[in-house]
C-alpha positions in Angstrom: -10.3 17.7 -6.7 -7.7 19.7 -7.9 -4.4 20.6 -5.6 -2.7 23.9 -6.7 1.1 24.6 -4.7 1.5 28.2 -4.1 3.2 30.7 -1.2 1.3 32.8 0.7 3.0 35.3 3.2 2.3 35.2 6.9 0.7 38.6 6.6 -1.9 37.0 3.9 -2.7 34.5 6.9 -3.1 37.0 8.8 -5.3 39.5 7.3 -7.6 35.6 6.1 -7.8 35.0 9.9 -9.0 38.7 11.0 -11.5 38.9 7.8 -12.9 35.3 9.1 -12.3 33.6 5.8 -9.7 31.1 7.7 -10.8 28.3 9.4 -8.5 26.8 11.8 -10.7 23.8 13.4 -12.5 22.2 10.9 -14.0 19.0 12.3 -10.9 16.4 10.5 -8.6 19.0 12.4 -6.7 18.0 15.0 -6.6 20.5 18.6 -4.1 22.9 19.3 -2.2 20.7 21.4 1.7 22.6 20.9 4.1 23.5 23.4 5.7 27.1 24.3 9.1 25.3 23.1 7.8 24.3 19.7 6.5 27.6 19.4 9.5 29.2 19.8 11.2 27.0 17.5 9.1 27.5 14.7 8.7 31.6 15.2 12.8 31.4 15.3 12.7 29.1 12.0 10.9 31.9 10.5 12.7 34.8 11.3 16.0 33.3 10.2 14.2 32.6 7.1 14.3 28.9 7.3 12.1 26.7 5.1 9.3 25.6 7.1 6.3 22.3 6.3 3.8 23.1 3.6 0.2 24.2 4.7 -2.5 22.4 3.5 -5.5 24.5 2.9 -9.3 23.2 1.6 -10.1 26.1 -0.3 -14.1 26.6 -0.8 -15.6 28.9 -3.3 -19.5 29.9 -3.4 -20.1 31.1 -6.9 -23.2 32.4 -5.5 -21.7 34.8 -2.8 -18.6 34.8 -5.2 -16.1 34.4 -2.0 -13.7 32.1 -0.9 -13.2 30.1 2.7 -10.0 28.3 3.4 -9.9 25.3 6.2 -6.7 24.3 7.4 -6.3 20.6 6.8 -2.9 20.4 8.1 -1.1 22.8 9.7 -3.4 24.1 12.7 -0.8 24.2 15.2 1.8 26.3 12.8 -1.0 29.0 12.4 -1.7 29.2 15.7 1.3 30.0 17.0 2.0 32.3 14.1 -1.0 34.1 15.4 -0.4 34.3 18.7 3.3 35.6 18.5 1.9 37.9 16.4 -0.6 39.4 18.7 1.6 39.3 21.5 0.7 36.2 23.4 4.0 35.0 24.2 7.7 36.1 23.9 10.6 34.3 22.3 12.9 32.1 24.8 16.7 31.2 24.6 15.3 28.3 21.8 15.7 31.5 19.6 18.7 32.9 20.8 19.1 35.8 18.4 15.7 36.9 19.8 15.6 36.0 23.5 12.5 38.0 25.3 10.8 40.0 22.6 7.3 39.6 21.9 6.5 40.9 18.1 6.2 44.2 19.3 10.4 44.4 20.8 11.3 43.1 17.1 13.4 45.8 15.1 11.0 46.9 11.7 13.3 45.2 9.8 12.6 41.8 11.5 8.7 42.3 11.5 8.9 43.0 7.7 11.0 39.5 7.7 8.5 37.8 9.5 5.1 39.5 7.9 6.6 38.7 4.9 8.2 35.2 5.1 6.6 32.7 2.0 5.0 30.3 3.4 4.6 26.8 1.4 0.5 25.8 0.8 -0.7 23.1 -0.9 -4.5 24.0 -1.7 -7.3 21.6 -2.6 -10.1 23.0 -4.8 -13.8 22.3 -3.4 -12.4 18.9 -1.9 -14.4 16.3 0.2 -14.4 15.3 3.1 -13.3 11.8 1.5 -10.7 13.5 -0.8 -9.2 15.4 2.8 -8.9 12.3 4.3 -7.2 10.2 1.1 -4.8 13.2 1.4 -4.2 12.4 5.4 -3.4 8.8 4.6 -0.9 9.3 1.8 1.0 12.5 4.4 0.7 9.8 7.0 2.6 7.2 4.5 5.7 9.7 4.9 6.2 11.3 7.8 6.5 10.5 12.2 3.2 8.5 13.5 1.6 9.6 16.6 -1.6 7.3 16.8 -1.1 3.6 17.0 -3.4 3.6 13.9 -0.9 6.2 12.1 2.1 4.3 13.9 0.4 0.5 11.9 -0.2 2.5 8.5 3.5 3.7 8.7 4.9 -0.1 9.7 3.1 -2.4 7.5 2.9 -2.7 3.4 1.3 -6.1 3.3 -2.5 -7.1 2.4 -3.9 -6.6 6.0 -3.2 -3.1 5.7 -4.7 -2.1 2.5 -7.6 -4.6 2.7 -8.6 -2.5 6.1 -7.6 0.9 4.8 -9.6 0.5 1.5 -12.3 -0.7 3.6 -12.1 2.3 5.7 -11.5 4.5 2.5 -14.8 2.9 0.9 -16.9 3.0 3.7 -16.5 6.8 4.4 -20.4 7.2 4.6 -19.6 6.1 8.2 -17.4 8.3 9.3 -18.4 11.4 6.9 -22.3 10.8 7.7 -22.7 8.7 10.6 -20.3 10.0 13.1 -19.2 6.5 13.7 -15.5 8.2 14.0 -15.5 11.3 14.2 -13.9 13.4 11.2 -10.8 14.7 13.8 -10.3 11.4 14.7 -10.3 10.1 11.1 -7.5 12.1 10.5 -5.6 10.0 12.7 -6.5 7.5 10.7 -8.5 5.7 13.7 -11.2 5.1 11.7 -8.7 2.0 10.6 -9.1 0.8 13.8 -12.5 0.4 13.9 -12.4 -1.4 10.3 -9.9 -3.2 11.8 -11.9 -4.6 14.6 -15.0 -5.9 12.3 -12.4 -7.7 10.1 -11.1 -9.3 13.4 -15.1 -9.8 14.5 -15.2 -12.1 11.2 -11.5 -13.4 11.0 -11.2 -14.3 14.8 -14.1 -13.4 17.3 -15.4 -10.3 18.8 -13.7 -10.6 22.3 -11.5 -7.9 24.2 -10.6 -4.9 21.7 -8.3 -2.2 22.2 -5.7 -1.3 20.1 -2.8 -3.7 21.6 -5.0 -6.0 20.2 -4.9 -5.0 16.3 -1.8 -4.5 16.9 -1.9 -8.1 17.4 -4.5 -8.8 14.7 -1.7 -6.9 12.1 1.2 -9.0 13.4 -0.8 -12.4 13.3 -1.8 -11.7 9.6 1.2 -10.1 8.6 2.0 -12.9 5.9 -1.9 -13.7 4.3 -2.0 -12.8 0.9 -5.1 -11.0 -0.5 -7.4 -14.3 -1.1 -7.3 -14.1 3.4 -8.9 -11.1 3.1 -11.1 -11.1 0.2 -14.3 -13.3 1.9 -13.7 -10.8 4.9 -14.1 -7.8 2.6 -17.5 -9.4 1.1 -18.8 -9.9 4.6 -18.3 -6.2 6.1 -19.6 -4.5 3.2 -22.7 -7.1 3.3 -23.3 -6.3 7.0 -22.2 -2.6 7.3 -24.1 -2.6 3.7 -27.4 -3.3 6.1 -27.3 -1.5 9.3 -27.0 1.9 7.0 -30.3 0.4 5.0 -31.9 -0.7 7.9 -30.8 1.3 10.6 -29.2 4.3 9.1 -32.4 6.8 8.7 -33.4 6.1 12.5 -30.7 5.6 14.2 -28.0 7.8 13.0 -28.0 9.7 16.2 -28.6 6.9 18.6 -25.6 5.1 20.6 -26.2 2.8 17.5 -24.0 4.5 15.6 -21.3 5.1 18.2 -18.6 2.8 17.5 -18.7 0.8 20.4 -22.3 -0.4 19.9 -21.8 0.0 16.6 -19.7 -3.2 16.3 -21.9 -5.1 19.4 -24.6 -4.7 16.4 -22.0 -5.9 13.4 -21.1 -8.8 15.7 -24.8 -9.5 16.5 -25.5 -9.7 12.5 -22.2 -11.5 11.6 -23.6 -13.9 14.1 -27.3 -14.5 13.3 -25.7 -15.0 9.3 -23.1 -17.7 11.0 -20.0 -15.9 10.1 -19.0 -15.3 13.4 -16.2 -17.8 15.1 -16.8 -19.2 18.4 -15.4 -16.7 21.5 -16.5 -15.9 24.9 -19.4 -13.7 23.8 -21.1 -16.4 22.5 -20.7 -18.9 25.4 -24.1 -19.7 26.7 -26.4 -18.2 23.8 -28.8 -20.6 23.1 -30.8 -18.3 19.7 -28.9 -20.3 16.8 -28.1 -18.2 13.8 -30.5 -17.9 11.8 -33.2 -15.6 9.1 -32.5 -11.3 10.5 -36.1 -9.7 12.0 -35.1 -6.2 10.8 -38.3 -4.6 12.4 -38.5 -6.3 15.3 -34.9 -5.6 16.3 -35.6 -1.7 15.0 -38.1 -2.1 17.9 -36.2 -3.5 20.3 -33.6 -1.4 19.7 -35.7 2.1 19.6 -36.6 1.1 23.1 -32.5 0.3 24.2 -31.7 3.8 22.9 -34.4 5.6 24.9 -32.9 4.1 27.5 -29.8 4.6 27.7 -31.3 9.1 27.4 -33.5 8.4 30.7 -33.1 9.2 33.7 -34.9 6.6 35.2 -33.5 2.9 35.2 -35.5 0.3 32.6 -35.1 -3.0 34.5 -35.6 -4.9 31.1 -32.9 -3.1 29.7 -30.4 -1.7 32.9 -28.1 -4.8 31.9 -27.5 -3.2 28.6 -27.0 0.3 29.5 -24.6 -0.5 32.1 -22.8 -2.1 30.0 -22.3 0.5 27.5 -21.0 2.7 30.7 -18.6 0.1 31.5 -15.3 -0.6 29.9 -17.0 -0.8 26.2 -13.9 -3.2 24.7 -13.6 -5.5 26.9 -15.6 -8.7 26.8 -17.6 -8.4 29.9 -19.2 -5.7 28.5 -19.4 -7.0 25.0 -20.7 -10.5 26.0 -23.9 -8.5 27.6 -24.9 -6.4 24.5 -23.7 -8.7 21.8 -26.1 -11.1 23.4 -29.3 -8.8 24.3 -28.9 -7.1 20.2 -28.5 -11.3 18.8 -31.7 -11.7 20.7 -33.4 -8.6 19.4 -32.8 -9.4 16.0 -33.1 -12.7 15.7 -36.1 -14.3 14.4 -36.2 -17.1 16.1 -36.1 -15.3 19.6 -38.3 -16.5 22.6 
């Protein structure tokens, strides 16, 4: 991947956007989610000519059709409202006070010139992935205001719980890139940490109630382990998350398998049959010992839980599971009942 700085002017956005070689919501883009004041704010910084935030642009070329497609990485919500003012959706407020009540249109020619021509600062990556998008995301996110609690944990901490989960998360991208198991938006706020986060707690101190005031917790608690800590940890996910994409990948992919939620009932029911998970609530009154992994007989089992939970009609052999994946999926009612049916569908030594 190559990253090239340049300046575009707004009217180059512009004519990208009406020619449909912009893309504004890629899937690792965020929603529009501004407010009237903040588009105001900005439309005034650029009419006074005021430096505004680079743009970040994935710029794709097709040899074959020998044209080019740029997706906004970061900067959705600046576009936007550059868009809008321009076609007249709203008007300037007393945040702009030079400007108060004109729409583009009201603007003398000399201020439309201003604004059609204004520089704005792009940073564009050449053919990137979808990995290389999101290594950029984590290093913006080292530097500038957190939103997510994820975001708000990358910006706080420099120790070894951090990087061990982040490279993790980084390395494991097959999940999030492929599988879905966060989706590519939300990996942009970084949350797939927080699912990484969650199957290093699974091995370091039980799968019990989750949320994230409780890697928040997790973070704190570890705060001062060095690197060996987290090494045997590391081993252990790849091993496991290494063998539901062998095993399970192909068939499941689309299944509530590879949602996160039951995605980590199923990486605590392996981390428990392989005896690497501690002692917690969910285990309390499971009699199947760990023990050898029946990777068919829990793809049967679990091909039938998955239909299930698509009917219509309640399955009274599996209605305990399926309500418990419409409950409260972190908390450890809900866990106890489908750790416990997925340790007894893969277990070899099941009744």
């Amino acid at each position: 991947m190559s990253s090239i700085p340049q300046t575009y002017t707004i009217s180059d956005f512009i004519e990208w956007n009406t020619k449909k070689q912009l893309i504004l919501s890629p899937d690792f883009q965020r929603g529009s989610v501004w407010s009237p004041t903040a588009k105001v704010f900005l439309i005034d910084t650029i009419l006074n000519d005021l430096p505004m935030p680079q743009i970040f642009l994935r710029t794709k070329i097709d040899p074959a059709t020998q044209t080019t497609v740029r997706e906004v990485v970061d900067g959705q919500q600046r576009l936007r409202s550059i868009f809008e003012f321009a076609s007249a959706k709203f008007r300037l407020t007393s945040k702009a006070p030079k400007f108060k009540g004109k729409a583009y249109a009201d603007l003398d020619v000399e201020d439309q010139e201003r604004f059609l021509s204004y520089k704005v600062p792009v940073v564009q990556l050449i053919n990137a992935s979808n990995a290389d998008v999101l290594e950029v995301f984590a290093r913006l996110n080292s530097y500038s205001v957190k939103v997510t609690p994820a975001e708000l944990r990358h910006a706080e901490y420099s120790e070894p719980v951090k990087w061990a989960i982040a490279d993790a998360a980084r390395d494991w991208s097959v999940l999030w890139d492929n599988y879905g198991v966060v989706s590519l938006r939300d990996s942009v706020r970084l949350k797939h940490t927080s699912v990484m986060a969650e199957m290093f707690i699974i091995l370091d101190i039980g799968f019990g109630d989750a949320g994230e005031p409780a890697i928040n917790s997790y973070y704190k608690s570890r705060k001062m382990k060095d690197e060996l800590h987290f090494k045997p940890l590391r081993e252990r996910v790849d091993w496991i998350v290494k063998h539901i994409v062998e095993q399970f990948g192909e068939d499941f992919a689309s299944t509530t398998f590879f949602d996160n939620p039951n995605f980590l009932a199923l990486f605590a029911a392996i981390a428990y049959l392989k005896g690497w998970l501690p002692t917690s609530k969910v285990t309390e009154g499971l009699e199947i010992v760990p023990g050898p992994i029946a990777w068919e007989r829990g793809k049967g089992v679990m091909t039938a839980l998955a239909q299930s939970m698509e009917d219509d009609e309640e399955h009274p052999v599996y209605a305990a599971f399926v309500n418990a994946s419409a409950s409260s999926t972190h908390r450890v009612a809900s866990r106890k009942v489908r750790f416990q049916m997925l340790v007894g569908a893969l277990a070899s030594n099941a009744a």
